[in-house]
N, C-alpha and C positions, 0 to 999 in steps of 0.2 A: 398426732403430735401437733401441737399449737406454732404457728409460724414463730420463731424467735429473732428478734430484732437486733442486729448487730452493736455494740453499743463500743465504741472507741473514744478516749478523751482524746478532742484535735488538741487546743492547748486552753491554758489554763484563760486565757483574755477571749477564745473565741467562744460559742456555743457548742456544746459537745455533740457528736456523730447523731444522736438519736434526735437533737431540736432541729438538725440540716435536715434530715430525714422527714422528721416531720410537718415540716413547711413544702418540702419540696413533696410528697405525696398529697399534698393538698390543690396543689399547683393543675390547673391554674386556677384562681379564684377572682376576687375582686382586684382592683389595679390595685390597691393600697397592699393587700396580701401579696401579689407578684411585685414588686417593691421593696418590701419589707424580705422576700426569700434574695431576692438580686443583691441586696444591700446584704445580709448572711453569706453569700457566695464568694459578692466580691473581696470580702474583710477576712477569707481565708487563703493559704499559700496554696501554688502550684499543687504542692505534695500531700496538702489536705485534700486537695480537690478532688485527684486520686482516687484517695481513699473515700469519697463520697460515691462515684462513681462506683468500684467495686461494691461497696454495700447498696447501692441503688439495686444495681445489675444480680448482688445474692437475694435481696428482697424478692426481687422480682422473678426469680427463679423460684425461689421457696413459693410463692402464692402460685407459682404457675409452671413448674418443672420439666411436663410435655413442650413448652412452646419454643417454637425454633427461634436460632439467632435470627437476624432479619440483614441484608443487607441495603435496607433504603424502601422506601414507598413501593406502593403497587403501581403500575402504567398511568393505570386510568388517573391516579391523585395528582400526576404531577405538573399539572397546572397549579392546584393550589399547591402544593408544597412549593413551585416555584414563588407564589407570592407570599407565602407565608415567610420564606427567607430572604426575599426582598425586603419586607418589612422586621427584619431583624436588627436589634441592636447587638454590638459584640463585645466581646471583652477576654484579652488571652493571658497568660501568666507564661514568662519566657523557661528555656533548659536553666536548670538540668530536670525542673520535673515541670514540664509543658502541659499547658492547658488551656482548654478554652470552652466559651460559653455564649452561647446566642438566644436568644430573647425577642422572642415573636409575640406577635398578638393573641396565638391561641399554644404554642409549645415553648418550654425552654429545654438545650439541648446540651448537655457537657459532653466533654470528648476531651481524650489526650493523646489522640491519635492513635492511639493502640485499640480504647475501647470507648465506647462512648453510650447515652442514653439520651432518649425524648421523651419528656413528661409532657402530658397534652391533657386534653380529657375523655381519647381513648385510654387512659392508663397510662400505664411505661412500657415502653420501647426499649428492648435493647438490642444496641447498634453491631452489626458484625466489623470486622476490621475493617476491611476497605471504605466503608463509609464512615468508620470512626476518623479515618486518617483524611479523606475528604474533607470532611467537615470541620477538620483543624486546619488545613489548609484555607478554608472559606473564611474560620474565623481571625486568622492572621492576613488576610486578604483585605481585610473590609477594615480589621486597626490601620494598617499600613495605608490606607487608601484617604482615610481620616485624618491622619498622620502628615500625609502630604499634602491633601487640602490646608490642613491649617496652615502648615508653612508656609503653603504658596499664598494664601490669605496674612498670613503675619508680613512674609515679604510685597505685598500690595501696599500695606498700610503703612509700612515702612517708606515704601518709596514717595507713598503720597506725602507722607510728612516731611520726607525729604523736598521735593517738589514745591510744596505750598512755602516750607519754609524760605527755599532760594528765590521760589514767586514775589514772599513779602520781602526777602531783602533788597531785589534787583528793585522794587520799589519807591525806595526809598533814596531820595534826591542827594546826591553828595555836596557838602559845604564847600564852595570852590572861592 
């Protein structure tokens, strides 16, 4: 029996289940192609994402039915899987249907805590729970951390304007 590919309309403005599919089994390829799938990913809701993820996860079953769930890297990898998600950018979609997505230099990984996948160019990966819910945790870790830089850089530049401004006016000689 020929593998059959899930085919879901997400909605009518985005790309339908089988074009998310098929960029993201492509993955990773040149920057402009992981670009071009980031920019498809992020332009859908929490609750499409979901439903990518489950069809990632039956795809990837159907090609390969014996293989076990995984929960996370082998020993020996985890050096580089530690840099791999260092070098991660992220991006989450809040409740009621949570999600998130991280974007490394050689995997991108979705996850909504429950279940999750890593496309690489070993293949696909699918994630067991514990390291699905991990790894949404990592990805709300790293917005919230981003989050708070910028404020604390927005309120820098705030204060400096503030500052410079009251620099120039205490300057300025009074008409007596």
């Amino acid at each position: 029996m020929k593998n059959a590919q899930p085919h879901l309309q997400l909605t009518d403005s985005a790309p339908d289940l089988a074009d998310v599919l098929a960029l993201l089994m492509a993955f990773p390829g040149e920057e402009a192609s992981t670009e071009a799938t980031v920019e498809h990913l992020v332009a859908l809701s929490g609750e499409q994402i979901r439903r990518v993820i489950e069809a990632v996860t039956a795809q990837a079953h159907a090609g390969n039915p014996s293989a076990p769930l995984s929960d996370g890297p082998e020993q020996g990898l985890t050096d580089s899987w530690r840099e791999e998600l260092m070098a991660c950018r992220a991006r989450t979609w809040p409740s009621p249907d949570q999600a998130g997505l991280l974007v490394g230099p050689h995997v991108l990984i979705l996850t909504d805590g429950q279940q999750g996948v890593i496309l690489g160019t070993a293949g696909v990966r699918v994630l067991g729970r514990s390291m699905g819910g991990s790894l949404m945790l990592l990805c709300q870790t790293i917005v919230m951390a981003e989050h708070a830089v910028n404020a604390q850089d927005l309120g820098n530049l705030r204060q400096q304007r503030i500052e410079s401004a009251s620099t120039t006016l205490s300057e300025i000689q009074p008409i007596e």
